[in-house]
Each structure stands twice: as C-alpha cells, then as structure tokens.
C-alpha positions as CSV (number, residue, x, y, z in Angstrom):
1,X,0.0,0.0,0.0
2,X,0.9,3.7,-0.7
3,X,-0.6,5.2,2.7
4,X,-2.7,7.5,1.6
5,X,-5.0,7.7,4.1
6,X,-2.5,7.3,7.2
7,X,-2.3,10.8,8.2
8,X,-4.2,13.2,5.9
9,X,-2.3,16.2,7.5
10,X,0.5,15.2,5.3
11,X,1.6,14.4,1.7
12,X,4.3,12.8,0.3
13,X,7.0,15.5,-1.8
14,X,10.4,14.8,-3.1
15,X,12.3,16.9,-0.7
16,X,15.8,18.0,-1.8
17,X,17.4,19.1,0.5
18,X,18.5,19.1,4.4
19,X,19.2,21.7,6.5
20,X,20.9,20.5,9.2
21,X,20.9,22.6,12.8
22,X,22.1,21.8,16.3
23,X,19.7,22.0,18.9
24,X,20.7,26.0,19.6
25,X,19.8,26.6,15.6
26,X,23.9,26.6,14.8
27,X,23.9,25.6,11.2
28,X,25.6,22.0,11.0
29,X,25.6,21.7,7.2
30,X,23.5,21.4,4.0
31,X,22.0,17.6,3.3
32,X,21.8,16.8,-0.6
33,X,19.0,13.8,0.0
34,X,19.5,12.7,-4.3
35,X,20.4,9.4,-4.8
36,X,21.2,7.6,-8.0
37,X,18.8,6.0,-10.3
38,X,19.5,2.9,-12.5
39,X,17.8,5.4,-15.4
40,X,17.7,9.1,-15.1
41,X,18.8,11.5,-13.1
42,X,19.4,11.1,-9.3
43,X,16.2,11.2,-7.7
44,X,15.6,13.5,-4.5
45,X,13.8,11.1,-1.3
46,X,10.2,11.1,-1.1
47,X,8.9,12.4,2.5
48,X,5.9,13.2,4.3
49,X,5.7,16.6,4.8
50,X,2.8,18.9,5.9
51,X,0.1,19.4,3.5
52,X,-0.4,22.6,1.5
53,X,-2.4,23.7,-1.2
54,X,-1.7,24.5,-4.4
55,X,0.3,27.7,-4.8
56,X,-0.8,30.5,-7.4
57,X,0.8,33.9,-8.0
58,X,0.1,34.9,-4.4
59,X,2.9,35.0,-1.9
60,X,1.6,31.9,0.2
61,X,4.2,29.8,2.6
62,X,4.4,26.7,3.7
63,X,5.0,25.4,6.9
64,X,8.7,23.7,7.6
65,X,8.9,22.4,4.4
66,X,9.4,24.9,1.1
67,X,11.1,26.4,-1.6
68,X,14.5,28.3,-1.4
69,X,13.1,31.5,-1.8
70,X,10.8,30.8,1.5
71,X,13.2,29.2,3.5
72,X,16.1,31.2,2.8
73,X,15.4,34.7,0.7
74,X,17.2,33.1,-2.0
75,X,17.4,35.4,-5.0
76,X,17.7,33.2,-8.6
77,X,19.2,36.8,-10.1
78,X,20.9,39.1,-7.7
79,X,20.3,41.9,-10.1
80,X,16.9,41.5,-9.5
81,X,14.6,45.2,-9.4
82,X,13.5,46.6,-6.1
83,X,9.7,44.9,-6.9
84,X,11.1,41.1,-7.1
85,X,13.7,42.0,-4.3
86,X,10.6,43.5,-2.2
87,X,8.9,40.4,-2.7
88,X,11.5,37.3,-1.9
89,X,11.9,39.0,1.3
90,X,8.3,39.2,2.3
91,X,8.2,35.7,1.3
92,X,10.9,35.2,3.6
93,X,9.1,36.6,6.6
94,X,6.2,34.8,5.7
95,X,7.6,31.7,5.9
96,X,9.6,32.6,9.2
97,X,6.1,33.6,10.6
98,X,4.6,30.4,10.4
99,X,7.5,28.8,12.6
100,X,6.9,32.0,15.6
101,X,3.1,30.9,15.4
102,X,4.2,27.5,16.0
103,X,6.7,28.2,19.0
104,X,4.0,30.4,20.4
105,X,1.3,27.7,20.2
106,X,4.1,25.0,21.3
107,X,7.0,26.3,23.4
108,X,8.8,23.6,21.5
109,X,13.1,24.1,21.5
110,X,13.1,22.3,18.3
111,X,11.4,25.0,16.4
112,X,13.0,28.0,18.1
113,X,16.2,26.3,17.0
114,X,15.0,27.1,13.4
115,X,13.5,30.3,14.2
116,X,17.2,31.3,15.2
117,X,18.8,30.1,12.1
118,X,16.7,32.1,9.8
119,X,16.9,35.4,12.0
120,X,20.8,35.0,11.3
121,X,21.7,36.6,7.9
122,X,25.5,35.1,8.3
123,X,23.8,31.8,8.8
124,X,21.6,31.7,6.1
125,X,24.3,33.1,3.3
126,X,26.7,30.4,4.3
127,X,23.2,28.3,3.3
128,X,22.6,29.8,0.2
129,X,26.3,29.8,-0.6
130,X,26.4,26.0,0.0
131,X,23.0,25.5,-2.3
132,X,25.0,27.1,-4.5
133,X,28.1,25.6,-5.1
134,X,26.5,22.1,-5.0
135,X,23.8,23.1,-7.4
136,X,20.3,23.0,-6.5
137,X,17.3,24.0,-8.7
138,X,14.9,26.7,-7.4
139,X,11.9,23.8,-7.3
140,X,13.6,22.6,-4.9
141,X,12.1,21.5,-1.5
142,X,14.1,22.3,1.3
143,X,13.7,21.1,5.0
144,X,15.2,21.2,8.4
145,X,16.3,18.2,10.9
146,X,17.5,19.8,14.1
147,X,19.8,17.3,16.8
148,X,19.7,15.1,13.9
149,X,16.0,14.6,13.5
150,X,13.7,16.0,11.0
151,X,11.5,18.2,12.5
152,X,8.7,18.4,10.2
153,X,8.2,14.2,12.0
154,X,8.5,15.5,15.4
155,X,5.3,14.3,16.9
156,X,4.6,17.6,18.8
157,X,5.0,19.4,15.4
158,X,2.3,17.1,13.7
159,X,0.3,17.6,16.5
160,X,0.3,20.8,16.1
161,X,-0.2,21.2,12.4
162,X,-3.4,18.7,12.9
163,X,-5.0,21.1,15.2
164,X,-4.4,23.8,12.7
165,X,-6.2,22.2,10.1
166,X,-8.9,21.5,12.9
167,X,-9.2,25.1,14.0
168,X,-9.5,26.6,10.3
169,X,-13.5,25.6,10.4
170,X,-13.2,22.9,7.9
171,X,-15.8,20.2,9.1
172,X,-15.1,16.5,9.4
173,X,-16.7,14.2,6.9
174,X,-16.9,10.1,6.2
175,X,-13.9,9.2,4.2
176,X,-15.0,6.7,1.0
177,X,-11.4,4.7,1.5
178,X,-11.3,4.0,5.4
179,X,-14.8,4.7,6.6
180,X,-13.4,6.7,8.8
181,X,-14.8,10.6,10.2
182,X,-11.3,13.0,8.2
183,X,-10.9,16.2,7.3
184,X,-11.5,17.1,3.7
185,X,-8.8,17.2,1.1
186,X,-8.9,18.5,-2.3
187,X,-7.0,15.4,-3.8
188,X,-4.5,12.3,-3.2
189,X,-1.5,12.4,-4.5
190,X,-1.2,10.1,-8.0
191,X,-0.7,6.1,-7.3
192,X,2.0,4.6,-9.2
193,X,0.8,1.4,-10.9
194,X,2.9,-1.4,-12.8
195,X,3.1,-1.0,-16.4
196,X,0.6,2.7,-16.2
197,X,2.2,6.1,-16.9
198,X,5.4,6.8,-14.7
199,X,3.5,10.1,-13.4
200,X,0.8,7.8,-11.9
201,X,-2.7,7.5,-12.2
202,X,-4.8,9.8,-9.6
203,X,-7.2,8.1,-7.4
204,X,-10.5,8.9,-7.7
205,X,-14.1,7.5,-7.0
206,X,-16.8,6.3,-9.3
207,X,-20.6,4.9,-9.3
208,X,-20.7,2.8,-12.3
209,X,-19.2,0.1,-14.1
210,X,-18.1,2.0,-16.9
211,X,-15.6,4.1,-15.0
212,X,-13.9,1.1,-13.3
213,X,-10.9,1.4,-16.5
C-alpha cells in the first residue's frame, strides 16, 4: 500500500534538501538527500511533509517544508529590481512567521532552533552559498532536521499542524477509502501502478461500471 489515508495532514513530496541545525539553531551543514537512479537522473527522497495547497501567483508559505526563496530569501538573479527583491523577502518573513506561530502555540526548542537560524543573515548566506556551489534547482524543497531529527516528524509538530487544520473551520466528513470521520482534502496524490504512466494514475471514486478502467 501507498498510505494515503494514514495521516491526511501530510503528503508525500520529493524533498531535496536538508538543513541540518544543532539544537541551539547553529547551522551543522547542508544535506543533498538525491540518490542515484538505475535510469535518469538522481532522484531526490520522497517524505511526508505537511500538507499545502496548491500555490498560485500569491505570496503563500508553507510550513517547515518549502522552496529556497521561503526558506532562505534566495534570489535566482541578484540583479533583480527593487519589486522582485521587495517580494522574496516578504516571502521570507512569511515563511519565518509560520514557525513563531508554532513556538507560540508549542513552546517547543526544536522549532525555536530554526527560528534562530533564519533570523541570522551570516547563517543563512553560508546556506545559500552551499545550495550554491552544490547546485540545487529553485523547485527545490528544502527542509530542516535539528539534533539530527527532521522536524517536520516531530510528533509535537504534527500535532500541532493537525489542530491547525482542525481550527481553520473545515468540518469533518466520512472518508469513502477508510470509513473513517477525516478532514477534507482537495486530492491524493497520484498512485503509481505497474506498467501505467510513470507520473501515476490519480485516485478517484466512481458509481458505475463504466468508470472502473
């Protein structure tokens, strides 16, 4: 099985990259996660991260788990205009103020750790200096372990994103797979299936016999 339905507060993403932090938030060192494929290019390790929806044009961030320009104010072009500088950096402090929400909800050492790194600018250019010189791509997702564990699997930190979800309004309903009472999501992610398309096939219900292909 794929686990879909195990914790609908979280998704599975190819996550790139690791930054790694010592429980005072001193930045350890940058984690390439890409391993070698027997076809292709390396391949970045699948993890369960929080869920998120679908981002637009808008300047939405994520929590924990993002892009560089979230995580770290990382500027593509540094001869960027005023506008596109103006904007990485609210994204920045967008994505910073999601972690302060959590410590103030949790109290929890772990995340303060993080909130410290990303408050440093010395600490976050030798990061983006490292990214860098080992080459990552601005898809990229980027997340943190801290003491050596990941902290978007810290059971206090899926605790607390799970009570998020809960407190935004959103109404528990009867899920079709496990019968059990969940919180609505817009999708699953695709299944992969033996001899289908290598993107995978997305799930999807249906009431007659004529959709079962």
């Amino acid at each position: 099985t794929e686990g879909l339905t195990e914790d609908l507060d979280y998704e599975p993403e190819e996550v790139a990259w690791i930054i790694s932090l010592d429980v005072d938030g001193r930045w350890l060192g940058l984690i390439p996660t890409a391993m070698p494929q027997p076809k292709g290019k390396p391949k970045a390790k699948t993890m369960q991260i929080p869920r998120h929806e679908k981002r637009t044009s808008g300047n939405t961030a994520y929590f924990l788990v993002d892009k560089a320009e979230y995580v770290l104010g990382l500027l593509d072009d540094p001869n960027l205009n005023s506008d596109r500088q103006q904007k990485i950096e609210l994204r920045r402090r967008l994505f910073l103020d999601q972690i302060q929400k959590a410590i103030t909800a949790t109290s929890l050492a772990a995340l303060r750790a993080v909130a410290s790194f990303l408050q440093s600018d010395f600490a976050r250019a030798e990061t983006i200096a490292d990214l860098r010189r080992q080459g990552y791509a601005s898809n990229d997702w980027i997340c943190f372990e801290v003491g050596g564990h990941l902290l978007h699997d810290d059971r206090q930190v899926r605790a607390y994103f799970s009570n998020r979800r809960i407190e935004s309004g959103e109404q528990k309903s009867q899920c079709l797979i496990c019968g059990e009472l969940r919180l609505p999501i817009d999708k699953h992610p695709d299944i992969q299936l033996r001899g289908k398309s290598t993107g995978g096939i997305a799930l999807v219900s249906f009431n007659k016999d004529a959709f079962m292909s």
